[in-house]
C-alpha positions in Angstrom: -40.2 44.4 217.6 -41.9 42.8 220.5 -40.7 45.7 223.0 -42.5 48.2 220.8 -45.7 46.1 220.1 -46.0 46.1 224.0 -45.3 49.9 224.4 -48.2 50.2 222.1 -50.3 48.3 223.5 -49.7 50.1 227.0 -50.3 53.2 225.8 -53.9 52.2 224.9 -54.6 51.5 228.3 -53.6 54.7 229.5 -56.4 57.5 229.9 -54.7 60.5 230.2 -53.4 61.8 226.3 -50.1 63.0 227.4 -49.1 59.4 228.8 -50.3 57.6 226.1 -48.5 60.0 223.3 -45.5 59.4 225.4 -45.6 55.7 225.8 -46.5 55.3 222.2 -43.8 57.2 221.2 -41.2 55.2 222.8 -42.9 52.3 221.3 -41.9 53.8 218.1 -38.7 54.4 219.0 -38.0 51.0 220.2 -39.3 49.7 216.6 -36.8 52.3 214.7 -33.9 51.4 216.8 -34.7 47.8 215.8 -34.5 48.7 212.4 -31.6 50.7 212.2 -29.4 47.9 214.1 -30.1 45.8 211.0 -29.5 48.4 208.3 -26.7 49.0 210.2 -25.5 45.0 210.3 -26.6 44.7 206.5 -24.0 48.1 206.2 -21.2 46.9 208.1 -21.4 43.6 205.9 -21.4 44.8 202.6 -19.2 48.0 203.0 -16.5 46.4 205.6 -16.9 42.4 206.1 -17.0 41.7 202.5 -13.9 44.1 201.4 -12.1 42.3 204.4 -12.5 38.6 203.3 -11.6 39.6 199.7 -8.4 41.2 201.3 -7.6 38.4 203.3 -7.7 36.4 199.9 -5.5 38.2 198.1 -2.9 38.4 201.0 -2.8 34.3 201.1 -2.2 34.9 197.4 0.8 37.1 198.6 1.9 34.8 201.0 2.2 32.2 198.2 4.4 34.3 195.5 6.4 34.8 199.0 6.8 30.9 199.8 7.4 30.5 196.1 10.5 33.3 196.5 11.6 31.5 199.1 11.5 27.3 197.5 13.5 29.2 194.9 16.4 30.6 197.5 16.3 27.2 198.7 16.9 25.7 195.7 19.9 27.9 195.1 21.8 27.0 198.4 20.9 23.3 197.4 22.6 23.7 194.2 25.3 25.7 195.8 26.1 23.1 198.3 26.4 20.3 195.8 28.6 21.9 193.8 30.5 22.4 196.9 30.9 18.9 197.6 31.4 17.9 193.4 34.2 20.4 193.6 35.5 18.9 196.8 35.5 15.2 195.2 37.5 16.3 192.1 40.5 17.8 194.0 40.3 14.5 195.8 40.3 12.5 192.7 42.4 14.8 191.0 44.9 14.4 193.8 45.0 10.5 193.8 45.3 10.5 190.1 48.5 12.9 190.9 49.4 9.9 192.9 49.4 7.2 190.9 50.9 8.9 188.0 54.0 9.6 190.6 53.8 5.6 191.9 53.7 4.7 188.1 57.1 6.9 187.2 59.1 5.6 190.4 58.3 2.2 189.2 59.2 3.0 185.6 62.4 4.3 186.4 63.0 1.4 188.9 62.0 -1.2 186.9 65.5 -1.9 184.5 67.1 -2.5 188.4 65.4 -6.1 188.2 67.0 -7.9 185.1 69.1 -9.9 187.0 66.2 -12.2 187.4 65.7 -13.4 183.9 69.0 -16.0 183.4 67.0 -17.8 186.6 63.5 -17.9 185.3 65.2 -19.0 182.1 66.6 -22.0 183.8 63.4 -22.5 185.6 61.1 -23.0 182.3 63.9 -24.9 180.9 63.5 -27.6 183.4 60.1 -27.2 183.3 60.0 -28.1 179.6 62.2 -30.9 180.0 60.0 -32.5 182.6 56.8 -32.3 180.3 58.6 -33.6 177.8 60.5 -36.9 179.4 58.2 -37.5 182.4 60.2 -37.6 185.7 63.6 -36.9 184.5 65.1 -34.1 186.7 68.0 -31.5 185.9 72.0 -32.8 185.7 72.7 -30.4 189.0 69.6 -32.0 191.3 70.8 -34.8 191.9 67.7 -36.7 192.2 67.6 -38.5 188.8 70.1 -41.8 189.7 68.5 -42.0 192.9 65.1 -42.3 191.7 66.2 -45.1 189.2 68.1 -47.1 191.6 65.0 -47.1 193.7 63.0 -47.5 191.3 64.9 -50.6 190.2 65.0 -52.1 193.7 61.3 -52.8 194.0 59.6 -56.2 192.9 57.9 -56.4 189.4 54.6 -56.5 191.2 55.3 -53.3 193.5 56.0 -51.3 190.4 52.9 -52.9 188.5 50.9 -51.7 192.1 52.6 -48.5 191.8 51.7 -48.1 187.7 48.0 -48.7 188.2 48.0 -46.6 191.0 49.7 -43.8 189.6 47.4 -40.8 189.6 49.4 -39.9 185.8 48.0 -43.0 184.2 44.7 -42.4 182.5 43.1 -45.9 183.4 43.7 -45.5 186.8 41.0 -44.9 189.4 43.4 -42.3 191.6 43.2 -41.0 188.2 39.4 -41.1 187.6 39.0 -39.5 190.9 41.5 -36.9 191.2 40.3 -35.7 187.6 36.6 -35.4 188.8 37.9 -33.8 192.1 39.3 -31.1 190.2 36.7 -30.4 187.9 34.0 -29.8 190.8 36.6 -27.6 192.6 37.6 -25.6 189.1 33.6 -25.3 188.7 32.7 -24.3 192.4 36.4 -21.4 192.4 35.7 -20.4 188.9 31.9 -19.3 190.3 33.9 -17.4 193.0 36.2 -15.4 191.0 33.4 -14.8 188.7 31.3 -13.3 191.5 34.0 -11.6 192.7 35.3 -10.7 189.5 31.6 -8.8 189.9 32.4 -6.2 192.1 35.9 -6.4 192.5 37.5 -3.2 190.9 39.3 -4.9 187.7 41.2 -1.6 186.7 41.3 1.3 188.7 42.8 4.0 186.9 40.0 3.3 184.3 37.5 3.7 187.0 39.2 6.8 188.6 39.4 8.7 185.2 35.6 7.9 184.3 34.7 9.2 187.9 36.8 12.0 187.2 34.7 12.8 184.0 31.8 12.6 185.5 32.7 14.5 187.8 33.6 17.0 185.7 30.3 16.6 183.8 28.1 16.9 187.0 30.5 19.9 187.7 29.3 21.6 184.7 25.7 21.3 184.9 25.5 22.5 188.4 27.4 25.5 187.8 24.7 26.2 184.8 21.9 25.0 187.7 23.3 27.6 189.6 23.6 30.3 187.1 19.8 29.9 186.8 18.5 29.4 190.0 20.2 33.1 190.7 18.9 34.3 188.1 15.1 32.6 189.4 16.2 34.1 192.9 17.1 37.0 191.3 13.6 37.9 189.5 11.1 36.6 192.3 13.1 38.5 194.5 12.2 41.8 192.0 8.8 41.0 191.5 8.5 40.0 195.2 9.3 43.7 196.2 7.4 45.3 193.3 4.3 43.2 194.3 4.7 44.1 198.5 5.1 47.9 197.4 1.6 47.5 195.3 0.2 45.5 197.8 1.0 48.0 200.7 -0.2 50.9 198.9 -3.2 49.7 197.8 -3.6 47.8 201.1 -3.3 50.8 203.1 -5.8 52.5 200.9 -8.8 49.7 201.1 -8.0 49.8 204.6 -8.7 53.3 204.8 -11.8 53.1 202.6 -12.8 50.0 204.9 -12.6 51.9 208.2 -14.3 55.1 207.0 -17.4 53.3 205.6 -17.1 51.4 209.1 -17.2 54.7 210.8 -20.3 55.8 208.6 -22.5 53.4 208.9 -22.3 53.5 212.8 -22.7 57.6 212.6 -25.6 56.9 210.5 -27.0 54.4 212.7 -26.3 56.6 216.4 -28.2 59.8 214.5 -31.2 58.1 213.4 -31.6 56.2 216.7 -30.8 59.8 218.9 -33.4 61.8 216.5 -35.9 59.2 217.3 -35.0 59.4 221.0 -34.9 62.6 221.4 -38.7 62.9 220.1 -39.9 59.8 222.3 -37.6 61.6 225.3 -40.2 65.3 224.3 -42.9 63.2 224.2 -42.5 62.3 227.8 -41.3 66.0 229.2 -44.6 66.9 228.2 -46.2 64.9 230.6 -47.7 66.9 233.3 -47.4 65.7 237.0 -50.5 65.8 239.0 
């Protein structure tokens, strides 16, 4: 605007008519060209820029139902891969189940092989009842009972008054008093330990391998039925995925088209106006007449 305010103000200065037409006249043209640059910018934004930015949108919109295609096929090989490893745990638990049952037959069908034991552990708890019930009288065939008594009858009355109130059996005793409290504190302090470990200690097993193997079974079920509809999930967005590129392309490549030809427009539009008005202001000064 300034350029053409100047030429204007030249071509009053100028004396001959012919000069100052033509100086005038590019003045004009300067102040059309200036004006059709901006039509042209307010053009270019509403019939390319603006269509352009809304396209972009909708392609990050795109972009999404694509990353959402993809969580889904991710999901599936997730799901796949579990029940992978499930299936791989069962044959494992399957196979030491298999393994115990075998143990547990051999043992069955070895076990009658040990009843030569029993006339011995009969014996044993007979002796064992005997002793509880008489105090320190041993069995006919150890040989310990007459020596005991002869010894026993050997020592002074006092020694084997010592010996009674020391005995750890009598009630009154101290040795009693303190190896009763001594075992009570170490009952209380082991029975804590086999509790604790009684805690985490695996108490039975089998029991524990067939509930695993249930579960197993259970988690074996609902992943297959995870997997069934993840595919399916896959399966659809994978459909609609295509069916919304195709649109997208079509209709894409269309805008695009529209987008680029309005483009094109707008700058013939602007390069006519601007060479009609320099092509009068370029008459204007051939008429000019050299002196």
């Amino acid at each position: 605007m300034e350029l053409g305010a100047r030429y204007n103000g030249f071509s009053l200065s100028e004396q001959p008519p012919t000069v100052a037409a033509a100086i005038e006249r590019i003045g004009q043209a300067a102040d059309t060209s200036y004006i059709e640059t901006e039509e042209l910018s307010s053009a270019l934004s509403a019939s390319f820029a603006e269509p352009m930015r809304e396209s972009a949108q909708f392609a990050s919109v795109v972009r999404g139902v694509l990353r959402y295609r993809v969580l889904k096929r991710v999901q599936q090989e997730m799901t796949r891969d579990e029940l992978s490893k499930k299936k791989t745990l069962l044959d494992s638990l399957e196979r030491s189940e298999l393994e115990a049952k075998r143990i547990e037959q051999y043992l069955n069908r070895t076990g009658p092989n040990s009843g030569g034991t029993k006339p011995r552990s009969q014996s044993t708890s007979s002796a064992i009842s005997s002793e509880g019930g008489n105090g320190p009288v041993m069995s006919a065939d150890s040989g310990f009972s007459s020596t005991h008594d002869d010894s026993m009858s050997s020592l002074p009355g006092s020694q084997i008054g010592g010996l009674k109130r020391s005995d750890p059996s009598v009630p009154g005793s101290p040795a009693h008093r303190k190896t009763s409290s001594g075992t009570f504190v170490a009952n209380k302090i082991f029975g804590r330990i086999s509790h604790a470990i009684h805690g985490f200690a695996d108490v039975d097993p089998e029991r524990t391998r067939r509930d695993q193997i249930g579960k197993t079974k259970e988690s074996l079920i609902q992943l297959e039925q995870a997997l069934e509809v993840s595919e399916k999930d896959v399966k659809d967005a994978s459909a609609g995925v295509l069916n919304d590129l195709k649109r997208f392309q079509k209709d894409k490549e269309a805008d695009l088209r529209r987008y680029m030809v309005a483009y094109a427009r707008c700058h013939l539009d602007w390069a006519r106006k601007n060479l009609e008005t320099w092509t009068e202001a370029k008459d204007e000064v051939d008429k000019i007449v050299a002196r």
